[in-house]
Structures are given as structure tokens and as C-alpha cells.
DRENDONU-726575 format. One record per residue (C-alpha): residue number from 0; residue in three letters; x negated, y, z negated. Coordinates in nm, 3 decimals, always signed. Layout:
+-----+------+---------+---------+---------+
|  nr | rest |    east |   north |      up |
+-----+------+---------+---------+---------+
| NUM |  ala |       X |       Y |       Z |
...
+-----+------+---------+---------+---------+
//
This chain:
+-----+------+---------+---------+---------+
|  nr | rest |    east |   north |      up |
+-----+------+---------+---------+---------+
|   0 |  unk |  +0.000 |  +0.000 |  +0.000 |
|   1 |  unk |  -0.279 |  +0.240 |  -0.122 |
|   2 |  unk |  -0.472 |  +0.159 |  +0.241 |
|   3 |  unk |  -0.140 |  +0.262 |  +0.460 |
|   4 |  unk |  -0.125 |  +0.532 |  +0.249 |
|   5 |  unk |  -0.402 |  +0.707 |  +0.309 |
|   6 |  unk |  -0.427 |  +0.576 |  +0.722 |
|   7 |  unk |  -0.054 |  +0.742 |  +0.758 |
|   8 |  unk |  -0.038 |  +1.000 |  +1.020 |
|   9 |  unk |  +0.186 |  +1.236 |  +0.885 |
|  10 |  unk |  +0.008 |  +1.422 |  +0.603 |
|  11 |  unk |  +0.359 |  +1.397 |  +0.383 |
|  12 |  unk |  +0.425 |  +1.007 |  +0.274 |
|  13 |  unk |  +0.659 |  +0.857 |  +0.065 |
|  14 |  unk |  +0.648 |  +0.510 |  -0.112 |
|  15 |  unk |  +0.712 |  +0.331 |  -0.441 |
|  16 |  unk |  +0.402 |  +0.321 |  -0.594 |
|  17 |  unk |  +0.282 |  -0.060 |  -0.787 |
|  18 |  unk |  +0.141 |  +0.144 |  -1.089 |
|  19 |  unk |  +0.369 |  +0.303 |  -1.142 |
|  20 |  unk |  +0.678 |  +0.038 |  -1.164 |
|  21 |  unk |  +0.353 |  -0.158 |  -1.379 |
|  22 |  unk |  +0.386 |  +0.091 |  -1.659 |
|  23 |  unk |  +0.759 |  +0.178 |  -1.647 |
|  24 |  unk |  +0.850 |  -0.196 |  -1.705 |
|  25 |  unk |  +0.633 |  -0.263 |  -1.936 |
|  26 |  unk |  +0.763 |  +0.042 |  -2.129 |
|  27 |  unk |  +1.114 |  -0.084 |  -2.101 |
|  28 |  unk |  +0.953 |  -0.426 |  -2.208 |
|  29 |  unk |  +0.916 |  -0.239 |  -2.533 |
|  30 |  unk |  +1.211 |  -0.191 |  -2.614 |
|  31 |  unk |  +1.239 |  +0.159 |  -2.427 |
|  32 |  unk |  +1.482 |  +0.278 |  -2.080 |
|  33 |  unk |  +1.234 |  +0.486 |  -1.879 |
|  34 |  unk |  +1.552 |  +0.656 |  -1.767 |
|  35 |  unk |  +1.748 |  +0.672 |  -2.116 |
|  36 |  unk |  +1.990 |  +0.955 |  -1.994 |
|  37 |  unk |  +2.143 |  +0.663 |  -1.751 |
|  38 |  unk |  +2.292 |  +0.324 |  -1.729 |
|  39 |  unk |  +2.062 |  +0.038 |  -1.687 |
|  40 |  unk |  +1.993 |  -0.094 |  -1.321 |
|  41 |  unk |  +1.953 |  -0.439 |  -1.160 |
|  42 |  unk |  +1.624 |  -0.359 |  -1.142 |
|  43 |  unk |  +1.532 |  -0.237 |  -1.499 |
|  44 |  unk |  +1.668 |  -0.557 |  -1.600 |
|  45 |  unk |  +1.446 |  -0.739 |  -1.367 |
|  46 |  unk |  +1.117 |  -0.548 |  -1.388 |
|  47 |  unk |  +1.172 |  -0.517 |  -1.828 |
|  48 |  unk |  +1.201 |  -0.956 |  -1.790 |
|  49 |  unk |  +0.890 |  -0.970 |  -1.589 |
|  50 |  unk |  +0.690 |  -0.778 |  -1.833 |
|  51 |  unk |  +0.742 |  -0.989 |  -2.144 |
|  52 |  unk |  +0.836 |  -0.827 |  -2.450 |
|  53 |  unk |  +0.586 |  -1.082 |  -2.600 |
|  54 |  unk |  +0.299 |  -0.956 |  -2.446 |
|  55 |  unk |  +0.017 |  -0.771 |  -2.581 |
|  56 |  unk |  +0.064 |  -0.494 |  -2.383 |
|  57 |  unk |  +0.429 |  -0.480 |  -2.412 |
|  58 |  unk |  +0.339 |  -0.452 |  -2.794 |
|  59 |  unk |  +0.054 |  -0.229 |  -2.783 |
|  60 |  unk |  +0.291 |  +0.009 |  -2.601 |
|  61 |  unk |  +0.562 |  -0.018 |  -2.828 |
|  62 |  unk |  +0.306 |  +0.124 |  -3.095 |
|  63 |  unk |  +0.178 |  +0.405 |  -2.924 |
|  64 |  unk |  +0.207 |  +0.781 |  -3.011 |
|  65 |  unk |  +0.220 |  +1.066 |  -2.826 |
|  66 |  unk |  -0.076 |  +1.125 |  -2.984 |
|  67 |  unk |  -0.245 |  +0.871 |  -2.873 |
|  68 |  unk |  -0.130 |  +0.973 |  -2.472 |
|  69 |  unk |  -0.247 |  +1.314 |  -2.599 |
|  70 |  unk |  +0.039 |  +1.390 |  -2.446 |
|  71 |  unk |  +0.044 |  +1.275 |  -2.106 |
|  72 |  unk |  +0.313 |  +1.082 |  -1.957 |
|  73 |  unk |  +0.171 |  +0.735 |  -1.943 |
|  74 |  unk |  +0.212 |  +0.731 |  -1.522 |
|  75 |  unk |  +0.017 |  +1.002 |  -1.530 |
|  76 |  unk |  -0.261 |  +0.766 |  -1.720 |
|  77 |  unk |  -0.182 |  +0.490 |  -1.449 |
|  78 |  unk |  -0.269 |  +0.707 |  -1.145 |
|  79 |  unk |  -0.614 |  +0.788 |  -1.251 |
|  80 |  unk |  -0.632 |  +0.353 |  -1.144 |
|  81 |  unk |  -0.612 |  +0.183 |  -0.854 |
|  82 |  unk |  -0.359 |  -0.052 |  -0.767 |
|  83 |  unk |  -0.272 |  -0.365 |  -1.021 |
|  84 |  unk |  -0.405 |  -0.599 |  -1.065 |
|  85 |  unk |  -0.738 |  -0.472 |  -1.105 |
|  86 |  unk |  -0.643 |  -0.145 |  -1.200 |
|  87 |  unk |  -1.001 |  -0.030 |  -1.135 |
|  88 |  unk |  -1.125 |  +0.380 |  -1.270 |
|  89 |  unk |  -1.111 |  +0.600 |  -1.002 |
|  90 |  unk |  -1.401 |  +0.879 |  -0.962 |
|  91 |  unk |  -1.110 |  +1.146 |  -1.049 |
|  92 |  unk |  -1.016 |  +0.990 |  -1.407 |
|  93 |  unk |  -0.941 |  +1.317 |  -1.567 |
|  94 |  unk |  -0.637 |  +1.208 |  -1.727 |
|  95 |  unk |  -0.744 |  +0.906 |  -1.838 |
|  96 |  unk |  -1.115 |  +1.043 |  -1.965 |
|  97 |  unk |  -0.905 |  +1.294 |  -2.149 |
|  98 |  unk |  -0.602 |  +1.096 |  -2.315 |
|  99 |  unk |  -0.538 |  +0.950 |  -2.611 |
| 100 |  unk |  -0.693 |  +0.913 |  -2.967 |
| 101 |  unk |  -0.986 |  +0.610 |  -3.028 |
| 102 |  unk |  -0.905 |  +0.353 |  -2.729 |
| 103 |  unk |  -0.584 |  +0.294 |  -2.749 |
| 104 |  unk |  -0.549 |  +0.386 |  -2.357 |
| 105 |  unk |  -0.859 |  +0.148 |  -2.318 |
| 106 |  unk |  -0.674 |  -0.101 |  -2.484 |
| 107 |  unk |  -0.344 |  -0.108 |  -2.298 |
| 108 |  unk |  -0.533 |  -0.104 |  -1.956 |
| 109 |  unk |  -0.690 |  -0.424 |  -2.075 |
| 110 |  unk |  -0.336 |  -0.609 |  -2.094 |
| 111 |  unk |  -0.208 |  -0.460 |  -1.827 |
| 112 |  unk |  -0.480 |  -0.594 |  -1.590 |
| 113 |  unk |  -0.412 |  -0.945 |  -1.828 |
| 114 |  unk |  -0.016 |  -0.944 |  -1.772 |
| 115 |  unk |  -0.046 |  -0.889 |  -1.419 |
| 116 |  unk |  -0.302 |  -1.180 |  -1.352 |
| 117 |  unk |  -0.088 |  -1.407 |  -1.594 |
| 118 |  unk |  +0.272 |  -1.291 |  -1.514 |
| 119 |  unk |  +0.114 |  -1.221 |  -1.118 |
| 120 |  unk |  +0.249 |  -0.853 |  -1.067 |
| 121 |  unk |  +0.192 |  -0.852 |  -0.653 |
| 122 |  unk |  +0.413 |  -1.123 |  -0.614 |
| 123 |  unk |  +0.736 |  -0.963 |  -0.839 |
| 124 |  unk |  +0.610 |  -0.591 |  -0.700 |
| 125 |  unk |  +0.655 |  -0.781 |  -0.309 |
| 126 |  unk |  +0.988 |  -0.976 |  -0.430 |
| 127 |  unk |  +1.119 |  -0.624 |  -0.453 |
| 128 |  unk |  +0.992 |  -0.471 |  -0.097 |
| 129 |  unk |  +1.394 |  -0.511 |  +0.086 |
| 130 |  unk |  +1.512 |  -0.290 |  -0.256 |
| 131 |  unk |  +1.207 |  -0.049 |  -0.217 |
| 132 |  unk |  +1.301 |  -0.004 |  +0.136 |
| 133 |  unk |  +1.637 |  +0.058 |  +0.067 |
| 134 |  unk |  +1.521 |  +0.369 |  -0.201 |
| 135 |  unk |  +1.277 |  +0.482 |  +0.090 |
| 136 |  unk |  +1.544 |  +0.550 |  +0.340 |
| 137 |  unk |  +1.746 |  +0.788 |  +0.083 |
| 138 |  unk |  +1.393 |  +1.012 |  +0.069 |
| 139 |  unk |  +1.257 |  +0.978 |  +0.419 |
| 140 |  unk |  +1.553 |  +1.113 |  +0.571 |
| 141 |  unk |  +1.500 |  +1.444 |  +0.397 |
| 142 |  unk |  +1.109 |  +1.385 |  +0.390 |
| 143 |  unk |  +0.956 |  +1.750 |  +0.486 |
| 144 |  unk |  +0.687 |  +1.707 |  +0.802 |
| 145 |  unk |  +0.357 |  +1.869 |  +0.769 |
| 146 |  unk |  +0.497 |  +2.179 |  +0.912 |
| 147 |  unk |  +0.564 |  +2.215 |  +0.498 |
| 148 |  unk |  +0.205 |  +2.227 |  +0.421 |
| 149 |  unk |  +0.104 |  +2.481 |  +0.741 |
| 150 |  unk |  +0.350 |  +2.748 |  +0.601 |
| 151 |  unk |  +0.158 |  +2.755 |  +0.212 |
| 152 |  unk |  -0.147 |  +2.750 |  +0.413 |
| 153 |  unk |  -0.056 |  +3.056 |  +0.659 |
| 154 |  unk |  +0.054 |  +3.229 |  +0.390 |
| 155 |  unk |  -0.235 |  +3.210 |  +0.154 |
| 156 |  unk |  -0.486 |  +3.211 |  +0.453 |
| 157 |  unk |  -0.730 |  +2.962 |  +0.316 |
| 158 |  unk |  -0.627 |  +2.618 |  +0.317 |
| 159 |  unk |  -0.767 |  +2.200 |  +0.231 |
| 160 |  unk |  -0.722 |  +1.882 |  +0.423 |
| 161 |  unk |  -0.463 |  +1.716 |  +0.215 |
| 162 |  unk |  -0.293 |  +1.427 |  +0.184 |
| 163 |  unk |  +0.060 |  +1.465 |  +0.031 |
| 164 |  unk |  +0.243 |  +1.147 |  -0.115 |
| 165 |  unk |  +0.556 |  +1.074 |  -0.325 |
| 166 |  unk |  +0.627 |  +0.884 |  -0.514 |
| 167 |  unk |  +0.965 |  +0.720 |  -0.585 |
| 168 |  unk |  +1.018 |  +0.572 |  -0.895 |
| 169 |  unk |  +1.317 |  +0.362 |  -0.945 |
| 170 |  unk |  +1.237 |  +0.304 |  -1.324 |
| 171 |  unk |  +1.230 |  +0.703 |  -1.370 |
| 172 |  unk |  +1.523 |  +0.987 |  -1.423 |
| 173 |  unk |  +1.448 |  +1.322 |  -1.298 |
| 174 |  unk |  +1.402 |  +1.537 |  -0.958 |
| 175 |  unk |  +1.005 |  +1.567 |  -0.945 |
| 176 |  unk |  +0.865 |  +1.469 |  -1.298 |
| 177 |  unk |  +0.514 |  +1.463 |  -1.253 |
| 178 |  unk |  +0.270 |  +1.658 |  -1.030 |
| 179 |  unk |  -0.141 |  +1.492 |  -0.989 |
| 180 |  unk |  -0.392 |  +1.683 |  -0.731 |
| 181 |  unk |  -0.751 |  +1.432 |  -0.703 |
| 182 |  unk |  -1.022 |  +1.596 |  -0.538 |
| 183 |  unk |  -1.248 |  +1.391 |  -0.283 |
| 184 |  unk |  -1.569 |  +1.449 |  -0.227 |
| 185 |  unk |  -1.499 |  +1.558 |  +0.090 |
| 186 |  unk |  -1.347 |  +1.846 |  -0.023 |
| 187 |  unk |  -0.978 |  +1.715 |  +0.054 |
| 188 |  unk |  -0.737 |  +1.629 |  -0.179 |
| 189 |  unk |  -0.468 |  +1.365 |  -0.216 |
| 190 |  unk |  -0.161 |  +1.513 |  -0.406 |
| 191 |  unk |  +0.085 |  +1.273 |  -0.573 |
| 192 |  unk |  +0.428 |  +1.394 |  -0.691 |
| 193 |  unk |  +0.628 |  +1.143 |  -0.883 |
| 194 |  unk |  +0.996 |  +1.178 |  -0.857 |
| 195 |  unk |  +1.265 |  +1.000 |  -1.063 |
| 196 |  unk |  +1.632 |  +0.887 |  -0.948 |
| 197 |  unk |  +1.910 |  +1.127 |  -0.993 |
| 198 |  unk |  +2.159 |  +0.855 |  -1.134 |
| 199 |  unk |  +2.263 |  +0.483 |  -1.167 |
| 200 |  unk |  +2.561 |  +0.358 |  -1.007 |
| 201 |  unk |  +2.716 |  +0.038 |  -1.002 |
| 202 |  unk |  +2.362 |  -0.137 |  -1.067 |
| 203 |  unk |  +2.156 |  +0.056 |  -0.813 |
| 204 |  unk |  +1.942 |  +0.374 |  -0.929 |
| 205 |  unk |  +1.997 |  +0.660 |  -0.616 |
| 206 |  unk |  +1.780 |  +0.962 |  -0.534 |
| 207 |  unk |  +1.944 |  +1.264 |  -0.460 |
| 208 |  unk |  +1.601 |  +1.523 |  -0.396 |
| 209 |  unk |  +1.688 |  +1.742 |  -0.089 |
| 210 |  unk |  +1.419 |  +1.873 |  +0.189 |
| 211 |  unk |  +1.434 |  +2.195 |  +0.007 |
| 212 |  unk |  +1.329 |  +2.059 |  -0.322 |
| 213 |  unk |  +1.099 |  +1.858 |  -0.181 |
| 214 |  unk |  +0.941 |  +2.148 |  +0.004 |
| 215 |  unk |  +0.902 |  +2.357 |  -0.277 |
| 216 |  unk |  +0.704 |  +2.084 |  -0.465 |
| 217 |  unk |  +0.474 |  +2.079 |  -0.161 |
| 218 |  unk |  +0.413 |  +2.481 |  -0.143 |
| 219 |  unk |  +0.347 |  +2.485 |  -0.504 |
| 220 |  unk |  +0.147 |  +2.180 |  -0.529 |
| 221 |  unk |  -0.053 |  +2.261 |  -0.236 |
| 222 |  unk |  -0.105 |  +2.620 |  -0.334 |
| 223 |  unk |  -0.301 |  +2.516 |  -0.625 |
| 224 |  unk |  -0.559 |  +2.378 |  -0.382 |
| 225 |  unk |  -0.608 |  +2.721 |  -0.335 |
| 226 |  unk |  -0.553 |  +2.931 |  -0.627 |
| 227 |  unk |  -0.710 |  +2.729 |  -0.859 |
| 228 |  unk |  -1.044 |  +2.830 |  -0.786 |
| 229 |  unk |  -1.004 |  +3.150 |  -0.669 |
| 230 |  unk |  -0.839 |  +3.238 |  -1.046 |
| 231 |  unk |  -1.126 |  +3.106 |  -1.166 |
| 232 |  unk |  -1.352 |  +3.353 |  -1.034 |
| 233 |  unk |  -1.213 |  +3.598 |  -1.147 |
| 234 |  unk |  -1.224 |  +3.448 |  -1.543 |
| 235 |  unk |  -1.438 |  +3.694 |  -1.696 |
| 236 |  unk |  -1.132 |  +3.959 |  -1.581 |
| 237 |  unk |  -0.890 |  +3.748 |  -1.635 |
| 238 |  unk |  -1.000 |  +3.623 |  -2.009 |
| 239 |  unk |  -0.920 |  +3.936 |  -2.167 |
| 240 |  unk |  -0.575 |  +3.957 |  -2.090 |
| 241 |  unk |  -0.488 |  +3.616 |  -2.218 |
| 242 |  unk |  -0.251 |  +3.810 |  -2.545 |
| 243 |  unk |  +0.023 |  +3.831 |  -2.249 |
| 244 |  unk |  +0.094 |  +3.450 |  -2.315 |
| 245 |  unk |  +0.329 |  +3.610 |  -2.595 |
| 246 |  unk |  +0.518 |  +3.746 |  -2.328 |
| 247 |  unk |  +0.601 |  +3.380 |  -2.251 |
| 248 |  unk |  +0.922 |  +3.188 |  -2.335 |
| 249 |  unk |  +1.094 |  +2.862 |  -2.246 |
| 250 |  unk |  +0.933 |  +2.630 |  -2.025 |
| 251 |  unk |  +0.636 |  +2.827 |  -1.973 |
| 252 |  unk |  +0.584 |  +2.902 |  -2.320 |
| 253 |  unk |  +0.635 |  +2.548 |  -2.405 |
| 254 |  unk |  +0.425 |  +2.318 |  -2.140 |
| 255 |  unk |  +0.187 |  +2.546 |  -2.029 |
| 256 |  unk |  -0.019 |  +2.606 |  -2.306 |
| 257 |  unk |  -0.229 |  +2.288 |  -2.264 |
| 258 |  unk |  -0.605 |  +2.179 |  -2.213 |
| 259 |  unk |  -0.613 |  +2.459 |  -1.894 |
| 260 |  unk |  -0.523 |  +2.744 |  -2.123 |
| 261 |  unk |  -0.401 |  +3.088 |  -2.059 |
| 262 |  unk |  -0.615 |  +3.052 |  -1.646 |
| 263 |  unk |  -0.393 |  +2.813 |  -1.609 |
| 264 |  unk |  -0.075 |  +2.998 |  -1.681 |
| 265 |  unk |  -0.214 |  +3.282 |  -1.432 |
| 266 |  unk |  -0.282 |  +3.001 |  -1.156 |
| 267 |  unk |  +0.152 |  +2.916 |  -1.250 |
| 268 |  unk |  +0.233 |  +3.284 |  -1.216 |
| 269 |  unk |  +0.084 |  +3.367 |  -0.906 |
| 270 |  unk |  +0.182 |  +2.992 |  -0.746 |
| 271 |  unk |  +0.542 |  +3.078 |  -0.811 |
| 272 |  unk |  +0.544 |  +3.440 |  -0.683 |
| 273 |  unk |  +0.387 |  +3.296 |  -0.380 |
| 274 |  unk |  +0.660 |  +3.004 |  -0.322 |
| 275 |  unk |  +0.912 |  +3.260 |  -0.374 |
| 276 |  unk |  +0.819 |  +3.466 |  -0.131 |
| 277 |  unk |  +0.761 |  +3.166 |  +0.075 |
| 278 |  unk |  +1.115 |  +3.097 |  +0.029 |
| 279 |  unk |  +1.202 |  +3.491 |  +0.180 |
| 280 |  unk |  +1.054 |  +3.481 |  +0.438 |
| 281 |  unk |  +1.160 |  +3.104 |  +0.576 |
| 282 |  unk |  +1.481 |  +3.081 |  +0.409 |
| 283 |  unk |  +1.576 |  +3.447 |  +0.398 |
| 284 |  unk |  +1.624 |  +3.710 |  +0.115 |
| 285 |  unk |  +1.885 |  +3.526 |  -0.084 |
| 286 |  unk |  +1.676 |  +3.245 |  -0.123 |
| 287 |  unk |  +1.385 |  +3.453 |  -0.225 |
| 288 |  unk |  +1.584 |  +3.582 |  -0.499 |
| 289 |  unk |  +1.726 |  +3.316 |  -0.636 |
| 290 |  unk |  +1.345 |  +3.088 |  -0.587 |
| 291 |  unk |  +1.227 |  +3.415 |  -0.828 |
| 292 |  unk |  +1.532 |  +3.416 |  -1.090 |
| 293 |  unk |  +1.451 |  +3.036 |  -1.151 |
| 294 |  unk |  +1.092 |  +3.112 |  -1.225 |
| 295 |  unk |  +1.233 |  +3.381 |  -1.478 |
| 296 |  unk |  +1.479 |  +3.135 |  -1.636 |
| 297 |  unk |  +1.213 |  +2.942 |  -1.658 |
| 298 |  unk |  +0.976 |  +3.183 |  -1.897 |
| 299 |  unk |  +0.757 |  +3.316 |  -1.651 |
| 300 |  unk |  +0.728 |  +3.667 |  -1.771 |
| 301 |  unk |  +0.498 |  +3.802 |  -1.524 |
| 302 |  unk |  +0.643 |  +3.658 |  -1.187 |
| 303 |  unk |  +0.865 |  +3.984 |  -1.106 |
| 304 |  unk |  +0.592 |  +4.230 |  -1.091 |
| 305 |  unk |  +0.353 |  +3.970 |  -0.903 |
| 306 |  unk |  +0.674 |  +3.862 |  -0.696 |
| 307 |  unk |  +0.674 |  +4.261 |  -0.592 |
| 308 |  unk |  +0.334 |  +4.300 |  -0.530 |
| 309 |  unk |  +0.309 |  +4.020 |  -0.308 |
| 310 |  unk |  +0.484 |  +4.232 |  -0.045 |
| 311 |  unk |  +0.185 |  +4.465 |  +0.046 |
| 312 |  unk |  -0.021 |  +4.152 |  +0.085 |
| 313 |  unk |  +0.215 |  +4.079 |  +0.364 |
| 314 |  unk |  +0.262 |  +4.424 |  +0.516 |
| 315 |  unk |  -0.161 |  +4.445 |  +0.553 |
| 316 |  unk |  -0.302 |  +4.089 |  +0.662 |
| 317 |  unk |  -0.521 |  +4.290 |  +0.853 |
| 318 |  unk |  -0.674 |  +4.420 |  +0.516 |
| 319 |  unk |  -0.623 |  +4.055 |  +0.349 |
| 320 |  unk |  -0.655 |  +3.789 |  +0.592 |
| 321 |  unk |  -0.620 |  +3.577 |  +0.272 |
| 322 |  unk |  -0.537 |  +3.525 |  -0.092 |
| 323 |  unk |  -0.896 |  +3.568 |  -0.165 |
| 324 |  unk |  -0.915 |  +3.870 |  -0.080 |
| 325 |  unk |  -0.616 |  +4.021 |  -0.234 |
| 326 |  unk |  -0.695 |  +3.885 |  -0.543 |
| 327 |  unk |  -0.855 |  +4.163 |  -0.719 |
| 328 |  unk |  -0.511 |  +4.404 |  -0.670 |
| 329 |  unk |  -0.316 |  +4.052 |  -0.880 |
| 330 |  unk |  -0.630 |  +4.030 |  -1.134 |
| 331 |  unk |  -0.580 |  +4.456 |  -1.166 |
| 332 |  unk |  -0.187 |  +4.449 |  -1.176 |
| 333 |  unk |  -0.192 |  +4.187 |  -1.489 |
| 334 |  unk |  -0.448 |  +4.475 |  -1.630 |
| 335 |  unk |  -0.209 |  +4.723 |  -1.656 |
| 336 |  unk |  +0.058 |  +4.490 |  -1.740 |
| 337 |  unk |  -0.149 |  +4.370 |  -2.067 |
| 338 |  unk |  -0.224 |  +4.735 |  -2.121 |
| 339 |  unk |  +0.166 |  +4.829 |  -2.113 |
| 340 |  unk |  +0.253 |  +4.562 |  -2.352 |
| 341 |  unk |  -0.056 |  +4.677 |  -2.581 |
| 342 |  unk |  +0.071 |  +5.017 |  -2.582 |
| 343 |  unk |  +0.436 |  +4.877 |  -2.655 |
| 344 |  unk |  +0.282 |  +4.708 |  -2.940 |
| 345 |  unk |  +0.110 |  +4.977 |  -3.095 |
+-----+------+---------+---------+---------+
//
């Protein structure tokens, strides 16, 4: 699966992915529903019989913290590997070098490599390929073509190879759940987006994520090919601002705070200004405006003004052929920003 992957020609795949139907059963082996919120499927009942609540690693699961993920959701762990049953550390293990307390991750990747030679995971994960395909056709209908990726990339001007691939999880609830970007040495990157079913009826888990959803994952996840680094240089500018995180509420105030820090939540702000006014200018001005009042819903204190700005980028190109160089008028707008909230405080 992981070869035809990565020969596909489009640039924008779709599959259900072996890890991560490894970890979500044995999870449900413990005594858990991946997808609580919903009735149990067929298929939960097959995959949580396969994995053998009497198993080590169905156990070892059943004990572990959130502490002991550090955090991370445990198919985020699982995609740092390669495919089961070796479930072999990739180059790009940053989730896995950086979860958990002791080994406890260690641990559990040990019995999952032992349940799948004992309870022989490629033959259940094949038994399932006519019900995989079935889950496939819901998403590849609405699939967006690489033409998704080209617009992110004309707008920010700088752009990556990349290889964009999601990933259906019938054991999962939720629209997209989980966003992973590895770096190859190459300097392309493979971006993985998990996404969950929308509901369970009569037996059978459905997905209900439309083009447009879909496409918005791929701007923003794509972007940050881009962004990333460029917020980075500017770090010793950017550093001093970092008391506007108080600004911050729901969502953003809740997940973002993590190992990336307050960078990070300027690499969100500026990614979701751009989308939005990705979404103006391909989808017109009502979409625009609604892409932006979701990011504000959302906690993102600091997307209007960016949002805003974003429009002389796009009125000069011939000033700012790219992101890069337009940079320094974001990194001196969230200046004055931090000094009008200072001077508020005061």
C-alpha cells in the first residue's frame, strides 16, 4: 500500500491506511470505541475480535495515560512507522522520539509488531480490501486534483514537491482529525491527513467530507511547507511579541500552546489568513468571509488584521513575488498589534 502510495500519479491520494486500523483496534480491544460519539460498526466488531483483549498490547494500552502519549493521539505515534508488521522507525520519528513518559510507547510497539506476527495482521487488513473499497469510493468522488495544491502554491509564490495522502479511517469519528507533514531528504514532503467517518448507520461507518473541506485541509497543510520556515527567520522579531498568546481563546488558546510554542501559533495565524483569502478569491467574497469568521470562532485573535493586510500583498506581486518577501510588513503588523494591547494594558 505504502509503495502505490508514493508511485501514484496524482499528487492527492486517498487510502485506508494498515497502521492506522492496527492501533484503532487494538484500542477498542481495550475496552475503548475509537468513535465513542457513535454506534458500533460491523467492522469495529471485527477489527476489536482480531486484536485480542488478551494480548499484551491490548493490555498495555488499556493502561496508558495521556501522559504517557504526551499527548499525542496514538495514530499520530503509528505514522512515525512503517507498515505492520514490522512497523520499522522511520528517519522522520518526531512524534514518536518525542512521546510518552519512560518507554511505554517502546513497549506497545513491541506487541504490536508481536500481535500482528501471531494474530497475522496482513491477512485480516486484506480480508477487509472489498469494505475499504467501498469507504474509498465515498472520498474519491469528492477527492480534490492537484490543481488544490497549485492554487496555495501561486498564492504564496514559493512552493515543495509534495505528496498529499488521506487517510480514511473507518475506526475514527471526525471530519479531518489529525494533520502529519515528514520531510524527505529531498526536500519534498509527504503530508498525511487522517480523517474520521461522519456517522454509523445500520452497521456501516460513512464519510461525509466534501471537496471543499478537503481542499481547505490541503491549502493549510501545504502552506506550512512554506511558512514554517520562513516564520522562523524571522524568530528573533517574532519572540518578543509572544505576550499576544493572551489574546487567545478557544481552540487556539487550548491546542496550540504545545512543544512549537508561541512561532507556532504565528505560523496558525498567518496559514489561516492565507486560506481565507484563498477561499475569496476562488470561491468568492462570501466564502472569504465566512473561511475568516470560523478562524475567529475558533480563537484566533490576530487573523482579522492579518486577513486585511493580506490584500496589499495581492494588489503588488510585482513588489512581493512571494510570501517571503512580504513577510517583514506581517512580522511589523503583529508589532504594533502587541504594542496596542501593551498600551491597553497599561
Amino acid at each position: 500500500i505504502m509503495k502505490a502510495m508514493a508511485k501514484a500519479s496524482r499528487r492527492v491520494t486517498a487510502c485506508v491506511d494498515p497502521r492506522i486500523e492496527l492501533i484503532a483496534s487494538v484500542e477498542a480491544a481495550a475496552g475503548g470505541n475509537p468513535c465513542a460519539s457513535c454506534p458500533e460498526s460491523a467492522y469495529l466488531e471485527r477489527m476489536r475480535s482480531w486484536a485480542d483483549a488478551s494480548h499484551p498490547a491490548a493490555a498495555l494500552f488499556g493502561k496508558m495515560t495521556a501522559a504517557d502519549w504526551r499527548h499525542r493521539h496514538p495514530s499520530l505515534i503509528l505514522m512515525d512507522f512503517g507498515p505492520p508488521p514490522a512497523l520499522e522507525i522511520r528517519a522522520y520519528g518526531e512524534h514518536y522520539l518525542n512521546a510518552g513518559k519512560g518507554d511505554a510507547v517502546e513497549r506497545l510497539v513491541a506487541a504490536l509488531r508481536d500481535l500482528c506476527g501471531k494474530k497475522n495482521f496482513d491477512a485480516r487488513f486484506s480480508r477487509e480490501a472489498g469494505f475499504y473499497d467501498e469507504l474509498l469510493a465515498q472520498t474519491r468522488a469528492k477527492l480534490p486534483d492537484e490543481r488544490c495544491i497549485d492554487q496555495v502554491n501561486e498564492y504564496l509564490g514559493l512552493s515543495a514537491p509534495v505528496r498529499y495522502h488521506f487517510l480514511m479511517a473507518p475506526l475514527y469519528h471526525g471530519s479531518v482529525e489529525h494533520n502529519v507533514l515528514y520531510p524527505r531528504p529531498d526536500g519534498s514532503f509527504d503530508i498525511y491527513s487522517v480523517v474520521g467517518h461522519a456517522g454509523v448507520e445500520k452497521g456501516r461507518p460513512w464519510f461525509q467530507a466534501s471537496r471543499e473541506e478537503l481542499s481547505c485541509t490541503v491549502w493549510h497543510e501545504v502552506a506550512h511547507t512554506v511558512i514554517d520556515p520562513v516564520t522562523q527567520g524571522h524568530a528573533a522579531r517574532l519572540e518578543p511579541l509572544k505576550s499576544l498568546y493572551g489574546l487567545m481563546t478557544g481552540l487556539a488558546k487550548e491546542k496550540y500552546r504545545g512543544p512549537g510554542g508561541w512561532l507556532h501559533m504565528v505560523d496558525e495565524h498567518v496559514i489561516r489568513a492565507v486560506t481565507s483569502r484563498i477561499s475569496l478569491s476562488t470561491r468568492g467574497e462570501r466564502a472569504g468571509r465566512q473561511a475568516l469568521l470560523e478562524e475567529k470562532k475558533e480563537g484566533f485573535a490576530l487573523v482579522g488584521p492579518l486577513y486585511e493586510l493580506l490584500s496589499q500583498y495581492e494588489a503588488d506581486r510585482r513588489a512581493y513575488p512571494d510570501i517571503k518577501r512580504f513577510y517583514p510588513r506581517i512580522v511589523d503588523l503583529l508589532g504594533r498589534l502587541h504594542q496596542r494591547a501593551n498600551d491597553r494594558g497599561h
